[in-house]
Biopython code that builds the backbone (N, CA, C, O; Angstrom):
import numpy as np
from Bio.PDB.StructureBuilder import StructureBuilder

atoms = [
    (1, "UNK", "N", (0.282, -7.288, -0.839)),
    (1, "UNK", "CA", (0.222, -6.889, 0.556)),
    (1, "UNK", "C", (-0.702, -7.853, 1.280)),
    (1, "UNK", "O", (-1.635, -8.248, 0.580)),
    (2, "UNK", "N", (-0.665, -8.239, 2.304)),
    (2, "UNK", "CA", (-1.042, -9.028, 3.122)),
    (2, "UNK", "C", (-1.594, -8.660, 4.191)),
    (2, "UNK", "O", (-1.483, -7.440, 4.312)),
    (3, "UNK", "N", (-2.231, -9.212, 5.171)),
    (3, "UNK", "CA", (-2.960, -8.678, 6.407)),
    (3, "UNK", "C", (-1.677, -7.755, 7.429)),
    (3, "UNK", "O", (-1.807, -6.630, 7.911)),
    (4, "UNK", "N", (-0.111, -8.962, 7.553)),
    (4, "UNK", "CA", (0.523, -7.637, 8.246)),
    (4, "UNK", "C", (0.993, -7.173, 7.812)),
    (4, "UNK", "O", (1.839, -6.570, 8.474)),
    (5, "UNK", "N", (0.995, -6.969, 6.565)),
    (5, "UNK", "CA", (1.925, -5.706, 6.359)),
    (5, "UNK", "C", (0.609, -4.575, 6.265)),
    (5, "UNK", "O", (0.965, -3.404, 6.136)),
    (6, "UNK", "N", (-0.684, -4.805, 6.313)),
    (6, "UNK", "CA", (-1.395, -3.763, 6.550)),
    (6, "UNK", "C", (-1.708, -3.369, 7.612)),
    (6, "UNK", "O", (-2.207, -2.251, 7.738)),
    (7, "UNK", "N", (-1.536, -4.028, 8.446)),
    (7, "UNK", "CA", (-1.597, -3.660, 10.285)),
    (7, "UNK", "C", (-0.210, -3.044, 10.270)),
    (7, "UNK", "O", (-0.011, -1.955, 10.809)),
    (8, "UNK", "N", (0.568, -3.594, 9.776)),
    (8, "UNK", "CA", (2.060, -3.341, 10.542)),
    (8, "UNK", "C", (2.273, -1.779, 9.702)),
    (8, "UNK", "O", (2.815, -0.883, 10.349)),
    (9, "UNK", "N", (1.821, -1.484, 8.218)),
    (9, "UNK", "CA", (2.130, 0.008, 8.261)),
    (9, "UNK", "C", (0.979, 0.943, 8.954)),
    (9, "UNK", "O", (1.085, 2.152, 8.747)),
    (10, "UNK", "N", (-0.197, 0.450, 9.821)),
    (10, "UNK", "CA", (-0.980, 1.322, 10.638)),
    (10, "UNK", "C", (-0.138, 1.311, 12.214)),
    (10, "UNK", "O", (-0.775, 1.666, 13.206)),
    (11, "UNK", "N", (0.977, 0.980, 12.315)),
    (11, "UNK", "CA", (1.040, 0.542, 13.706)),
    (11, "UNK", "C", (2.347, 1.521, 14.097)),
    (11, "UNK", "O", (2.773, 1.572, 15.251)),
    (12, "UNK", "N", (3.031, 2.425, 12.802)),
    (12, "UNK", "CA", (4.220, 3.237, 12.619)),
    (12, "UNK", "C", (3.737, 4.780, 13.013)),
    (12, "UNK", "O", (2.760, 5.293, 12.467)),
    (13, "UNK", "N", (4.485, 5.422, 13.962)),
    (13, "UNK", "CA", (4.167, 6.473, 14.511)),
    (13, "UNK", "C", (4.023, 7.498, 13.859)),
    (13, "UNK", "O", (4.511, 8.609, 14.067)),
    (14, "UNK", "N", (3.394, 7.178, 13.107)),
    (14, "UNK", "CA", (3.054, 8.635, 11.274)),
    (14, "UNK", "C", (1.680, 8.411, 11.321)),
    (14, "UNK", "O", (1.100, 8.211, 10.254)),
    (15, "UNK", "N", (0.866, 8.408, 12.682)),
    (15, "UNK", "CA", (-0.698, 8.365, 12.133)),
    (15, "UNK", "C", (-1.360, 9.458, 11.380)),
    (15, "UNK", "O", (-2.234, 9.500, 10.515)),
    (16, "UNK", "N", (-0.481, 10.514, 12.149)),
    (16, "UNK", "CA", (-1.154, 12.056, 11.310)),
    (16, "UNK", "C", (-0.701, 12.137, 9.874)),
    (16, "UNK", "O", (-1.466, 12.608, 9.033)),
    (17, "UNK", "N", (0.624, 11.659, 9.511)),
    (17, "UNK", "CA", (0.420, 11.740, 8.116)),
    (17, "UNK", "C", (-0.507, 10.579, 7.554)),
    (17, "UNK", "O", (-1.140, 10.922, 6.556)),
    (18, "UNK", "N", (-0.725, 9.238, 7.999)),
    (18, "UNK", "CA", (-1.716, 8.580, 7.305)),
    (18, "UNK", "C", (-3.086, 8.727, 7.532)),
    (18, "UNK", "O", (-3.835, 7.916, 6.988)),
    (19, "UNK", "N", (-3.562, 9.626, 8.246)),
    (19, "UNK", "CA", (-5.080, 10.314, 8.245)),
    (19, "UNK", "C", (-4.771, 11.565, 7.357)),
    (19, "UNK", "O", (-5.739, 12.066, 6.785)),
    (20, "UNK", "N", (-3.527, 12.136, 7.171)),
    (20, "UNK", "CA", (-3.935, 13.639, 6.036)),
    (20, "UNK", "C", (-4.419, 13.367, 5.071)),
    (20, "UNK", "O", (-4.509, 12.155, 4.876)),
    (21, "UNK", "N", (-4.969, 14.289, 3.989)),
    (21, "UNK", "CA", (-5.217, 14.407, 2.980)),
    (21, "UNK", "C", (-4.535, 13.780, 2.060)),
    (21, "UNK", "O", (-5.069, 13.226, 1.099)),
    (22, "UNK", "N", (-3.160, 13.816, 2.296)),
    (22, "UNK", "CA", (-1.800, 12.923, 1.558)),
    (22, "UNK", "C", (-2.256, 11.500, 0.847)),
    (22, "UNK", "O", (-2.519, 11.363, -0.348)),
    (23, "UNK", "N", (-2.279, 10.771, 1.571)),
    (23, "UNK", "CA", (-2.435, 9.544, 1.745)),
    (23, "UNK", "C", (-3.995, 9.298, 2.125)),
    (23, "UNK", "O", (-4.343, 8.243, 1.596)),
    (24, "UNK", "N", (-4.987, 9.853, 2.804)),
    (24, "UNK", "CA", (-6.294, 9.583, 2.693)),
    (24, "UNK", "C", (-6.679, 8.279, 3.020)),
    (24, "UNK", "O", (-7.642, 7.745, 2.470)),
    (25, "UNK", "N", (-5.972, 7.700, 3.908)),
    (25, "UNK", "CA", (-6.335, 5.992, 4.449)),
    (25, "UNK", "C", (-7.904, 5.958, 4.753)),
    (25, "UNK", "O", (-8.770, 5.149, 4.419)),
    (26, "UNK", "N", (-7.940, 6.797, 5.293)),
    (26, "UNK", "CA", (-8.991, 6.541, 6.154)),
    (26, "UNK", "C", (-10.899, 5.530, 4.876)),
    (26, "UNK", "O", (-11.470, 4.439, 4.893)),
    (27, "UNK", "N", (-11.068, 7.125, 3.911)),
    (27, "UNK", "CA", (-11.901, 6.449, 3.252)),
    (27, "UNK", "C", (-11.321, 5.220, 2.267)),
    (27, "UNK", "O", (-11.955, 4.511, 1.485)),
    (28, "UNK", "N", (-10.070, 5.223, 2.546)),
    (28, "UNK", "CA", (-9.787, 3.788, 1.745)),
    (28, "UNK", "C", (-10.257, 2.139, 2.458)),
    (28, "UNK", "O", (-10.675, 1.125, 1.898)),
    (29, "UNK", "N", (-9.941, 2.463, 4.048)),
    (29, "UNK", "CA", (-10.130, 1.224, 4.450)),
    (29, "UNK", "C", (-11.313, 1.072, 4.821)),
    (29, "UNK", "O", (-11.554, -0.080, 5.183)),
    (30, "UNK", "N", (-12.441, 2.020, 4.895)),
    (30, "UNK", "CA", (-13.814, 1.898, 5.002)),
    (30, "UNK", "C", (-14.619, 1.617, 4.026)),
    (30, "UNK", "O", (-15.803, 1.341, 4.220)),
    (31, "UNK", "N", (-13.919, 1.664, 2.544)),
    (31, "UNK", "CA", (-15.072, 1.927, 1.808)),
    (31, "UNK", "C", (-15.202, 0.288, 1.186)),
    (31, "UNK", "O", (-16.305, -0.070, 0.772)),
    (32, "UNK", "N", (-14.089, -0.629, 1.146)),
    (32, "UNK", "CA", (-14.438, -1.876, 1.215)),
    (32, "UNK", "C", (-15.625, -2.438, 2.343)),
    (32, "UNK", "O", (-15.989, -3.603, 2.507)),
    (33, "UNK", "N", (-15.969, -1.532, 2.864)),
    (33, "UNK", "CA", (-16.847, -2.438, 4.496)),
    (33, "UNK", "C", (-18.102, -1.709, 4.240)),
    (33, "UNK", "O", (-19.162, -2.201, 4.626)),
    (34, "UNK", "N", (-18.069, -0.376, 3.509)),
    (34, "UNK", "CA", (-19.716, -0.103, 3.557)),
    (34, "UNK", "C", (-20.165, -0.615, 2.608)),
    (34, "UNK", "O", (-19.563, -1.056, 1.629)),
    (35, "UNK", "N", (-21.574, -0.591, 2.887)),
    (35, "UNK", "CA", (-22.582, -1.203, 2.251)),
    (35, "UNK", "C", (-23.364, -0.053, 1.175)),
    (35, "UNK", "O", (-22.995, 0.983, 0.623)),
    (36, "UNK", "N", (-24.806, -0.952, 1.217)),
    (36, "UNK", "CA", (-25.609, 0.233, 0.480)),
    (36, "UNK", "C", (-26.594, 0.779, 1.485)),
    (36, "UNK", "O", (-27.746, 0.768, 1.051)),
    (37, "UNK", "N", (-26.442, 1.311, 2.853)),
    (37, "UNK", "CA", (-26.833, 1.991, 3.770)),
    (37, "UNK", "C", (-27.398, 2.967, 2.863)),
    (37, "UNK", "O", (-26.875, 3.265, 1.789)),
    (38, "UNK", "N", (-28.716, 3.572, 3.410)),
    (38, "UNK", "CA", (-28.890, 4.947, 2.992)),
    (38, "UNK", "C", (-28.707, 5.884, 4.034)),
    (38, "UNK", "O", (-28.382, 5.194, 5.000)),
    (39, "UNK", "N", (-28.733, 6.987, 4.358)),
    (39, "UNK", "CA", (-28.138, 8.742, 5.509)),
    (39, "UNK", "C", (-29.166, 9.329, 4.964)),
    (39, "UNK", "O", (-29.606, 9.178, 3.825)),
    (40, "UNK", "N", (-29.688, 10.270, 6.140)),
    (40, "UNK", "CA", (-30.266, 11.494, 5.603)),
    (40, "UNK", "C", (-28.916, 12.474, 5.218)),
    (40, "UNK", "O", (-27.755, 12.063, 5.210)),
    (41, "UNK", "N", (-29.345, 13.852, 4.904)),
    (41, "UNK", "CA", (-27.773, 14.872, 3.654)),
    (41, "UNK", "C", (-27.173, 14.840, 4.997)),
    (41, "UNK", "O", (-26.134, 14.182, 4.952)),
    (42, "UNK", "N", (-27.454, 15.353, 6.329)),
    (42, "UNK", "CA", (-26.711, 15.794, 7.247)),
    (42, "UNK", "C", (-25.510, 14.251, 7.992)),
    (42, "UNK", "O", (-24.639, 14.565, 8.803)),
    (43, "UNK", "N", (-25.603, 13.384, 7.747)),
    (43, "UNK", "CA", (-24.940, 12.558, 8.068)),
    (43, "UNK", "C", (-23.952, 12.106, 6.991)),
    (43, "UNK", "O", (-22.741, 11.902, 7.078)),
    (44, "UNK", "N", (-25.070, 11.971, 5.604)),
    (44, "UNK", "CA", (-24.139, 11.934, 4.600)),
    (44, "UNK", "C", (-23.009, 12.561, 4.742)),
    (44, "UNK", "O", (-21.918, 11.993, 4.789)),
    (45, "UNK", "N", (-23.267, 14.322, 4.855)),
    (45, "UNK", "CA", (-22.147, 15.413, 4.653)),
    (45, "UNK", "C", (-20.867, 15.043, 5.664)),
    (45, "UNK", "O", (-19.673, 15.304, 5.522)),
    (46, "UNK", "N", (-21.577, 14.325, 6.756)),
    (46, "UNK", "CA", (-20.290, 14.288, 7.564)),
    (46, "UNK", "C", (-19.098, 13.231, 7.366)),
    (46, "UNK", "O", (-18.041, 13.056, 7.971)),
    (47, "UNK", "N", (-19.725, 12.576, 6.229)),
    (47, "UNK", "CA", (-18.664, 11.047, 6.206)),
    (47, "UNK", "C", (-17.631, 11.732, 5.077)),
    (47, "UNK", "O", (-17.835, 12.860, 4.630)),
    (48, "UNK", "N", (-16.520, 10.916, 4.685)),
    (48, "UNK", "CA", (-15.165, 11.794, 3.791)),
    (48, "UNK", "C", (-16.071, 11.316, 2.372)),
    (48, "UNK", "O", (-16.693, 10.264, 2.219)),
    (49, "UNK", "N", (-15.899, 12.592, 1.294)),
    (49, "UNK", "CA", (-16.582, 12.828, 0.106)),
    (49, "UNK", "C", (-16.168, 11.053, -0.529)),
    (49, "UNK", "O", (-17.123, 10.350, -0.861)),
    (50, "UNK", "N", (-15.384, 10.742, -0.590)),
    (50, "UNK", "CA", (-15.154, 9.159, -1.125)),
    (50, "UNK", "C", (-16.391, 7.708, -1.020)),
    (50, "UNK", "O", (-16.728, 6.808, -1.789)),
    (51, "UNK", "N", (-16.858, 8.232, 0.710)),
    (51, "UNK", "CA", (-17.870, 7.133, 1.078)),
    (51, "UNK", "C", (-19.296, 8.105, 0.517)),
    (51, "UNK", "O", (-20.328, 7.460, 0.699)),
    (52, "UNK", "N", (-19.506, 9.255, -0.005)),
    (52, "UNK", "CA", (-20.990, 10.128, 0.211)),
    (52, "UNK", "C", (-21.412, 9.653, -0.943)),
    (52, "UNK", "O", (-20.785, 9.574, -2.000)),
    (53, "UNK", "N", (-22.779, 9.257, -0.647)),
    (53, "UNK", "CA", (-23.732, 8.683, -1.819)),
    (53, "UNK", "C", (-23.096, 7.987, -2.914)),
    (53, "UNK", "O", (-22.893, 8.368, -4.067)),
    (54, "UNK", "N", (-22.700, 6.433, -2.100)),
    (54, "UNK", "CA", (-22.322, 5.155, -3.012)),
    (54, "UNK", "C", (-23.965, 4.611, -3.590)),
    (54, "UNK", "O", (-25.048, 4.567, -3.006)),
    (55, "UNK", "N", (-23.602, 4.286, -4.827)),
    (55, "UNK", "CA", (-24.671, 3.782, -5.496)),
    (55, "UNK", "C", (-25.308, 2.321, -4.578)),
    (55, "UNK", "O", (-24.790, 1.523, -3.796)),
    (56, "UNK", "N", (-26.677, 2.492, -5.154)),
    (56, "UNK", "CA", (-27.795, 1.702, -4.498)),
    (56, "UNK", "C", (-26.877, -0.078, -4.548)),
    (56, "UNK", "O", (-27.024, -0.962, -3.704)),
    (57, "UNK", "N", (-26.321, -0.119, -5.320)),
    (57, "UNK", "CA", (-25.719, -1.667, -5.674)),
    (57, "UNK", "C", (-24.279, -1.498, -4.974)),
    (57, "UNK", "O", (-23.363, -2.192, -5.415)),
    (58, "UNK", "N", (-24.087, -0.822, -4.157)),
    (58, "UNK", "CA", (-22.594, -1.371, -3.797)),
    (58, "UNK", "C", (-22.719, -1.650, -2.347)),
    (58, "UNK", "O", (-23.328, -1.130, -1.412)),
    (59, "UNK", "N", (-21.333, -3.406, -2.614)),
    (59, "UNK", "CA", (-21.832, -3.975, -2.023)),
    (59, "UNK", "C", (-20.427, -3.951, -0.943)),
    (59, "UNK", "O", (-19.536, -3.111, -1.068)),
    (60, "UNK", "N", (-20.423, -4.815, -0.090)),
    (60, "UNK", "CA", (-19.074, -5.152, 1.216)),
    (60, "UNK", "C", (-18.409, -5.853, 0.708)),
    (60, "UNK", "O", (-18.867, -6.280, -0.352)),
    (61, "UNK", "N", (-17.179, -6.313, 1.066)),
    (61, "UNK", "CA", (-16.641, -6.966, 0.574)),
    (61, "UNK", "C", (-16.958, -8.356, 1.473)),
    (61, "UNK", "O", (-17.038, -8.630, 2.670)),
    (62, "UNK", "N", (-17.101, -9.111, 0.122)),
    (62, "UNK", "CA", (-17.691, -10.747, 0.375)),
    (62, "UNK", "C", (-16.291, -11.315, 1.427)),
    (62, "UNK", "O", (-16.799, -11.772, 2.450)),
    (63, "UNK", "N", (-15.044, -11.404, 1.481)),
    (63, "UNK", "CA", (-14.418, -11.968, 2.619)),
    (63, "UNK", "C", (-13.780, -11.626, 3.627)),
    (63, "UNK", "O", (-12.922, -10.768, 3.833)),
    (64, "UNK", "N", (-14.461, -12.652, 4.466)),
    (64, "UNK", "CA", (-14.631, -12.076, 5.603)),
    (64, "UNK", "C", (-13.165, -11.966, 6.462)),
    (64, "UNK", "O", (-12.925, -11.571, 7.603)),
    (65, "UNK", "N", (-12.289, -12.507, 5.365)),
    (65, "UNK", "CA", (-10.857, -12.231, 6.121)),
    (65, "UNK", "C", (-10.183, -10.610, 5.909)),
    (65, "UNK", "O", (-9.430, -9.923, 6.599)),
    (66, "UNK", "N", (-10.860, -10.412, 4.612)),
    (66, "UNK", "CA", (-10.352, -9.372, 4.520)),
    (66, "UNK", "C", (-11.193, -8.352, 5.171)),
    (66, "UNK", "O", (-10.518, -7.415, 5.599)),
    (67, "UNK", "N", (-12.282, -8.260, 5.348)),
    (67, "UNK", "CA", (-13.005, -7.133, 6.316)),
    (67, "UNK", "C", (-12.623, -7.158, 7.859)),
    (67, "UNK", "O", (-12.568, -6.121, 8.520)),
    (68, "UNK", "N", (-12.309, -8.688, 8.495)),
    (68, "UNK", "CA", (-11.562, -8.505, 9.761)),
    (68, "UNK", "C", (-10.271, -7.474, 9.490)),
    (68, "UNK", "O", (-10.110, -6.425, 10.113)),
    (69, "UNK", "N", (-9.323, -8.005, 8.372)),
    (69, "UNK", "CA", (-8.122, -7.108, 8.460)),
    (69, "UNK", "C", (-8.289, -5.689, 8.489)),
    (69, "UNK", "O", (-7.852, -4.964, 9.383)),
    (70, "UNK", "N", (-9.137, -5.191, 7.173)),
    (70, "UNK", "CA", (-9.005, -3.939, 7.093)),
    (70, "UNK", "C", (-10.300, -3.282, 8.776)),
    (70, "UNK", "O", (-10.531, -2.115, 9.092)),
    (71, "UNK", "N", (-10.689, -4.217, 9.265)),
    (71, "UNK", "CA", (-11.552, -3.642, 10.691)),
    (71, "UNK", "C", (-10.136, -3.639, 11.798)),
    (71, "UNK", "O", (-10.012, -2.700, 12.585)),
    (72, "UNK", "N", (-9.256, -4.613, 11.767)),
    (72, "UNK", "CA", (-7.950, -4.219, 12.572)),
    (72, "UNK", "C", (-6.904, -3.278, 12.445)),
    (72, "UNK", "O", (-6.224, -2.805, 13.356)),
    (73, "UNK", "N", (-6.804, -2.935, 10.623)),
    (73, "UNK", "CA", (-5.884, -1.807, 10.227)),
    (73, "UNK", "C", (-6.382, -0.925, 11.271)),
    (73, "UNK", "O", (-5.704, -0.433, 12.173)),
    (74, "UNK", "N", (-8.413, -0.670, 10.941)),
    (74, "UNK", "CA", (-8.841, 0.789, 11.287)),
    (74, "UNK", "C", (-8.445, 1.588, 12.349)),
    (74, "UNK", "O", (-8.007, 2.721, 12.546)),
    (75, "UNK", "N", (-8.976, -0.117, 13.399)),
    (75, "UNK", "CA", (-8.497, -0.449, 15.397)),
    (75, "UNK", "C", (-7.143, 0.364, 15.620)),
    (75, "UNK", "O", (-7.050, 1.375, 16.316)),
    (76, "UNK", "N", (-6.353, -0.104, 15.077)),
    (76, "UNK", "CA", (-5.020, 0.582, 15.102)),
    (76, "UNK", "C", (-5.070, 1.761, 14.497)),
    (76, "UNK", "O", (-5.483, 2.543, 15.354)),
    (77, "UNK", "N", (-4.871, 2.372, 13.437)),
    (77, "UNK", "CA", (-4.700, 3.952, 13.063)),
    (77, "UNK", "C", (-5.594, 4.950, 13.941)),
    (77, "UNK", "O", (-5.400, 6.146, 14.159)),
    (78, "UNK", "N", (-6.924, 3.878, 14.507)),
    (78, "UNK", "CA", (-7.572, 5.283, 15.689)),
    (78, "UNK", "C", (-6.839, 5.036, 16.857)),
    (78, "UNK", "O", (-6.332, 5.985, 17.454)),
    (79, "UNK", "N", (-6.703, 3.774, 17.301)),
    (79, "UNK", "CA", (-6.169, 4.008, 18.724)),
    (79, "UNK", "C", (-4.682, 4.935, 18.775)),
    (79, "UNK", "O", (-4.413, 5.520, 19.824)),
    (80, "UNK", "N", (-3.884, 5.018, 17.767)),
    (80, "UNK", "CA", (-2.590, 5.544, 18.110)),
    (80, "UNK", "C", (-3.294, 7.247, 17.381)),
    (80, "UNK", "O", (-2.531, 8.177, 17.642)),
    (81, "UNK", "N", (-4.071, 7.506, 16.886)),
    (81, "UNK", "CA", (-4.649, 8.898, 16.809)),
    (81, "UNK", "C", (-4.800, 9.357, 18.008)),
    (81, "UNK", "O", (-4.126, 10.274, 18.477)),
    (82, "UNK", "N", (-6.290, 8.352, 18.982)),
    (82, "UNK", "CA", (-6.449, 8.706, 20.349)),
    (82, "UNK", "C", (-5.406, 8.783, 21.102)),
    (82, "UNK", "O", (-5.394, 9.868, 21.685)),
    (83, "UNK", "N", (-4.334, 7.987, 21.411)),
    (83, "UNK", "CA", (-3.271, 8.350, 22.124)),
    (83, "UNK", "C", (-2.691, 9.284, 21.290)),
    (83, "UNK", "O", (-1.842, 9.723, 22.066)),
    (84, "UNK", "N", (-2.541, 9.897, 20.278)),
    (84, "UNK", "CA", (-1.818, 11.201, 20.312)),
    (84, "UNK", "C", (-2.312, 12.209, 20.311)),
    (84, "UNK", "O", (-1.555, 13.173, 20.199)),
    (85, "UNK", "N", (-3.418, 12.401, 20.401)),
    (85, "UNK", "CA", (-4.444, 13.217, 20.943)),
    (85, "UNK", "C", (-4.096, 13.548, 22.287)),
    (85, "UNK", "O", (-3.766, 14.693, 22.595)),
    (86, "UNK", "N", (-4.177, 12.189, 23.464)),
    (86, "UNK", "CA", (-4.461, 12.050, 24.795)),
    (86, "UNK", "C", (-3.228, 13.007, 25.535)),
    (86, "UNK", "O", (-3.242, 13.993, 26.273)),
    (87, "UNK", "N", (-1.899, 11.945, 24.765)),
    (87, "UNK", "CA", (-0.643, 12.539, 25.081)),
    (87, "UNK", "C", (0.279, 13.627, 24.450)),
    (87, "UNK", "O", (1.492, 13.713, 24.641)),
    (88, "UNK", "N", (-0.678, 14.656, 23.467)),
    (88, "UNK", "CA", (-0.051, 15.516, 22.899)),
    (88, "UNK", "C", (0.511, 16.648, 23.627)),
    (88, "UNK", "O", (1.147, 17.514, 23.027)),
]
sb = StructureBuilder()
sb.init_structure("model")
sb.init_model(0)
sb.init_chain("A")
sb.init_seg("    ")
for serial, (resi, resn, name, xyz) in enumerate(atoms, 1):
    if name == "N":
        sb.init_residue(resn, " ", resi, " ")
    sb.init_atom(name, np.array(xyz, "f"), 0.0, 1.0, " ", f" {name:<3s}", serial, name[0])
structure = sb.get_structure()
């Protein structure tokens, strides 16, 4: 898979099934991009159980092509959330 075909399946009018539980995109395309941030519990609790308390050594992903992509997948699966939100 490649950069578009990972934009191009965030860009298909199934955002709600690719934010369900189903499929679970969401902590997938973030968890290449976090770091070793520390949260107090109450912030922790709010992020999806996948990203909560990554060990002290994990790291981002070193290229930077691929953290632009998966930061454009993200761009896209929220903006067509927000518009179906806006225009529901």
């Amino acid at each position: 898979m490649d950069c578009h075909d990972l934009i191009g399946c965030c860009v298909v009018d199934h955002h709600d099934w690719l934010l369900s539980d189903h499929v679970d995109l969401l902590p997938r395309l973030l968890l290449p991009l976090a770091g070793p941030e520390e949260f107090d519990d109450d912030d922790m609790e709010k992020l999806p159980v996948d990203l909560q308390y990554l060990p002290a050594d994990k790291e981002r992903e070193p290229d930077a092509d691929i953290r632009r992509m998966l930061t454009e997948a993200l761009n896209q699966v929220l903006n067509l959330a927000a518009n179906f939100i806006l225009f529901a």
